[in-house]
C-alpha positions in Angstrom: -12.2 -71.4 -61.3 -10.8 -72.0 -64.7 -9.5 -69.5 -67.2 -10.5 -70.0 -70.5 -7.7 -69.9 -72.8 -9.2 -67.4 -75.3 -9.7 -64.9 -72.7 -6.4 -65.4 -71.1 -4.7 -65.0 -74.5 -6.5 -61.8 -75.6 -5.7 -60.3 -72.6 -1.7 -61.0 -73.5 -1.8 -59.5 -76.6 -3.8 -56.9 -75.9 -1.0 -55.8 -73.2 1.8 -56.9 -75.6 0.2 -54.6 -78.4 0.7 -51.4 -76.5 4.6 -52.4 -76.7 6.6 -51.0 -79.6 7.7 -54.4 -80.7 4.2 -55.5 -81.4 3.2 -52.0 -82.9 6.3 -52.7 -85.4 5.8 -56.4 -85.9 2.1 -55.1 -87.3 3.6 -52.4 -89.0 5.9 -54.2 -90.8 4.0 -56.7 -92.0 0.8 -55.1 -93.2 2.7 -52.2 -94.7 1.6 -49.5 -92.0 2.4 -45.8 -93.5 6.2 -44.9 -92.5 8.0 -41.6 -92.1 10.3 -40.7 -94.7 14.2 -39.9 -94.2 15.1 -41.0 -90.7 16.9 -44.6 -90.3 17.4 -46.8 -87.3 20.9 -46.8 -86.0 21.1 -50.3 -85.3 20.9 -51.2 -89.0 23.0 -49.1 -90.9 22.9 -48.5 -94.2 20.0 -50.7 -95.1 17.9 -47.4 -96.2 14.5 -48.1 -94.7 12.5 -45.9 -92.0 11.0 -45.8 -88.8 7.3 -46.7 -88.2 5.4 -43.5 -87.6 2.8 -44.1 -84.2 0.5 -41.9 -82.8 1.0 -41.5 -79.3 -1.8 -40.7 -76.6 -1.7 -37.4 -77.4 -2.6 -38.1 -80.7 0.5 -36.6 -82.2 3.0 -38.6 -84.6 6.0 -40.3 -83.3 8.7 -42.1 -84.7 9.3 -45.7 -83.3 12.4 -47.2 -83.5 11.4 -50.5 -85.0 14.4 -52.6 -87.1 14.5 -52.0 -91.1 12.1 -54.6 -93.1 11.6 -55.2 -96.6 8.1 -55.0 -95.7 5.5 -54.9 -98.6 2.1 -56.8 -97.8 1.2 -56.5 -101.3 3.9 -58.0 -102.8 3.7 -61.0 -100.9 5.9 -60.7 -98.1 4.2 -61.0 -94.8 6.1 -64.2 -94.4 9.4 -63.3 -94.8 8.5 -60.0 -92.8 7.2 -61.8 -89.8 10.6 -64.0 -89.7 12.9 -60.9 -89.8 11.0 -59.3 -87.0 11.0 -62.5 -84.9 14.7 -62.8 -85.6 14.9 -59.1 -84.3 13.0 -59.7 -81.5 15.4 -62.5 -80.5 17.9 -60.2 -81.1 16.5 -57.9 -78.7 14.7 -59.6 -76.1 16.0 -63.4 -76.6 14.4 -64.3 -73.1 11.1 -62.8 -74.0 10.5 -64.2 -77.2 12.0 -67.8 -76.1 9.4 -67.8 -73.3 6.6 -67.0 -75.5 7.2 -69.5 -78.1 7.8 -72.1 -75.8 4.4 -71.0 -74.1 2.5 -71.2 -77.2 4.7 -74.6 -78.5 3.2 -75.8 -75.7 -0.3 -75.2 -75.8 0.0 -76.6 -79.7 1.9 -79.5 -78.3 -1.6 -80.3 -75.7 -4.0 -79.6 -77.7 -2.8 -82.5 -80.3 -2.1 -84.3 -77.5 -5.9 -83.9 -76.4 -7.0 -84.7 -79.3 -5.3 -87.9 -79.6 -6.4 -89.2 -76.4 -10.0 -88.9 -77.4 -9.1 -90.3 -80.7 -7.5 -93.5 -79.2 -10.0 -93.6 -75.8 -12.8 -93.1 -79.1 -14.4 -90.3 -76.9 -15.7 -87.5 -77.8 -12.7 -84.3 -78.2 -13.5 -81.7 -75.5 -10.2 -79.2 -74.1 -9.7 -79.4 -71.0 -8.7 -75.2 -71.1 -7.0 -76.0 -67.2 -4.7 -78.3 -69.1 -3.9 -75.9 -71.9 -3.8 -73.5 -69.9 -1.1 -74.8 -67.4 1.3 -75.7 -70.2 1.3 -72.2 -71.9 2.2 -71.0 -68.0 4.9 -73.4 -67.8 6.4 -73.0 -71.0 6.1 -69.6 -70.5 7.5 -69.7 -67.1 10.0 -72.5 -67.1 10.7 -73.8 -70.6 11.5 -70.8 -72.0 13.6 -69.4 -69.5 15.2 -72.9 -68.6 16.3 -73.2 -72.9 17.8 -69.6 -73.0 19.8 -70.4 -69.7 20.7 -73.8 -71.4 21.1 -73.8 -74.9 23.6 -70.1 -73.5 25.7 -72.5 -71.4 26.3 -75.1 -74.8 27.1 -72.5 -77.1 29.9 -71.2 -74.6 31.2 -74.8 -74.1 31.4 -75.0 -78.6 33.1 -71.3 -78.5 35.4 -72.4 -75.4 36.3 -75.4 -77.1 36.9 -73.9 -80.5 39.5 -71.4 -78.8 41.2 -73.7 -76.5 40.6 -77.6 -77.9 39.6 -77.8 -81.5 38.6 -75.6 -84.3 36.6 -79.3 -85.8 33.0 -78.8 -85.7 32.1 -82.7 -85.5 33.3 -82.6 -81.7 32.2 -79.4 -80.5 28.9 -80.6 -81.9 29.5 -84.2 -80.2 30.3 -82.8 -76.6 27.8 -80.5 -76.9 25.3 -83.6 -77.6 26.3 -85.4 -74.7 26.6 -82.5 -72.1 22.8 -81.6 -73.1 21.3 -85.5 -73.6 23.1 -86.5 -69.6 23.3 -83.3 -67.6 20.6 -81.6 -69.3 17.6 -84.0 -69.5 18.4 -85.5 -65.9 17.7 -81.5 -64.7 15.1 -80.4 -67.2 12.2 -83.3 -66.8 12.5 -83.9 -63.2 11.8 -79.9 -62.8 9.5 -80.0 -65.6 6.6 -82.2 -63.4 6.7 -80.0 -60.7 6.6 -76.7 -63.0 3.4 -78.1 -64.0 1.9 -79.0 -60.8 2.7 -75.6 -59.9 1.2 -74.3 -63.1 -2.0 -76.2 -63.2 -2.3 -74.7 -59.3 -2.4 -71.3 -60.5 -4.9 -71.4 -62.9 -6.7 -73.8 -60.9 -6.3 -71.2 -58.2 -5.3 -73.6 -55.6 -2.1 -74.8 -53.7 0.3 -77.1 -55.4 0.2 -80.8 -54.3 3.6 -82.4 -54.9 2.9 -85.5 -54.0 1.2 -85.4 -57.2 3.9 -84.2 -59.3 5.9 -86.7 -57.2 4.1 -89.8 -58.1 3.8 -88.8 -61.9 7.8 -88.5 -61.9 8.2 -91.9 -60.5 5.7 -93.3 -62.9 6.7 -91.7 -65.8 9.9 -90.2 -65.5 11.4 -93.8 -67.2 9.5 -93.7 -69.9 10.4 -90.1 -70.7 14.2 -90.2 -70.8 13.8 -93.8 -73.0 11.6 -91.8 -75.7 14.1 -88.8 -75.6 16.8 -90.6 -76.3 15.6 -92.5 -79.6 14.4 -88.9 -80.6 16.7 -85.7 -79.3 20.4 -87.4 -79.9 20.0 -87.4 -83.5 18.1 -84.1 -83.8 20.6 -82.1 -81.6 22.9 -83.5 -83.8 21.7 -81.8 -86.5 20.7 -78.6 -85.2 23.7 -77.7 -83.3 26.1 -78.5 -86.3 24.0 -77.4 -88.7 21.6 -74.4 -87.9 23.0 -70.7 -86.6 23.1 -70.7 -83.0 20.4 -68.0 -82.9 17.8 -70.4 -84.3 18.3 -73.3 -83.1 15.8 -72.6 -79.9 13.2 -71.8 -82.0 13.9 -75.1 -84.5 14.0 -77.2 -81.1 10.9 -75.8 -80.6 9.3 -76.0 -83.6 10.3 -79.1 -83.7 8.6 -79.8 -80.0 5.6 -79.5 -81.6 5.4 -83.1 -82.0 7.4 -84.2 -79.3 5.4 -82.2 -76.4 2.2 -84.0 -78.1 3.6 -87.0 -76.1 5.2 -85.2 -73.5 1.5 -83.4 -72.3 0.4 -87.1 -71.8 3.1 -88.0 -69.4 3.1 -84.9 -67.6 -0.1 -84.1 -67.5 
């Protein structure tokens, strides 16, 4: 039995709406009425209130959500929606790592899929188990395996900048080469057995690792030489460049494209 993706999806955000964080993030951004005088204590000084919720009692409550310029009608939904994504890193960094890697993911196969048919000249039609096993993996194993990660490279450029060299260029350089040997020859391996694993679940059977096994030996090659004319140069960039609190969701973002050709390996 399959899941369809759109019911699987619904049922996430309905959960993740009866959360605070999601009842802010709407507040926020479509301009939801707020209380008047109370400030959250996280952000001082910044002079905006608390949401006001009703709780199941029906009665008014104040929710702690983080300040935002938030004016719908001004045009800021945007700007609003990045500020409470930045706050939810802020707050839950593993969470909202995991997610967006889960739905990076699901992007990345569905252009994926639809290459395929385009070059195969078939006719486009989702496979949802695919889709379906990369949000799980992304949610289960990409995100979680990037937060651990990218953590451990931003210690080795704080370490170094204490005990080695204050010069950006080589904390940026040894973080390169730390993440493009130690880090890709653990992540992909990993990676083909997380989605045999996923696939299983929403397939609703065991996992068969001989599968995953033979796909690594096939592809596993073809992966790291693709990688490396691609991730080099953009690590480069975002780790010298980009605030370290960012530059997960950039790399992902920027996954977009690169997990449209990954899903065809793995997969």
């Amino acid at each position: 039995m399959n899941l369809k993706p759109l019911n699987f999806l619904l049922f996430l955000l309905l959960t993740a709406s009866q959360t605070n964080h999601f009842k802010c993030l709407y507040a926020s951004a479509f301009s939801v009425k707020a209380s008047q005088g109370k400030h959250d204590v996280n952000w001082k000084n910044r002079g905006i209130p608390d949401v006001t919720m009703k709780n199941q009692a029906g009665k008014n409550r104040l929710t702690r959500c983080s300040p935002l310029s938030a004016n719908f009608r001004d045009g800021k939904v945007l700007a609003n929606l990045y500020e409470r994504y930045i706050d939810w890193l802020d707050r839950s960094p593993l969470v909202a790592r995991s997610v967006t890697a889960a739905v990076v993911g699901c992007i990345g196969d569905l252009m994926s899929q639809r290459l395929e048919a385009h070059v195969g000249k078939s006719v486009f039609v989702i496979n949802w188990t695919r889709f379906n096993a990369f949000f799980i993996s992304g949610l289960l194993y990409v995100g979680p395996y990037l937060q651990y990660w990218y953590g451990r490279l931003w210690a080795i450029g704080r370490w170094m900048d204490r005990k080695i060299t204050k010069k950006k260029i080589w904390q940026t350089l040894t973080q390169v080469f730390v993440d493009q040997t130690l880090g890709v020859l653990v992540f992909f391996p990993i990676y083909f057995y997380a989605y045999e694993a996923s696939e299983a679940i929403v397939s609703l059977r065991a996992p068969i690792w001989a599968t995953a096994t033979r796909k690594l030996s096939k592809e596993l090659k073809h992966v790291f030489i693709t990688q490396y004319k691609v991730w080099p140069i953009w690590n480069m960039i975002n780790f010298g460049v980009v605030p370290e609190r960012l530059r997960v969701l950039l790399s992902n973002i920027f996954s977009v494209f690169w997990n449209a050709y990954l899903c065809t390996r793995i997969s």
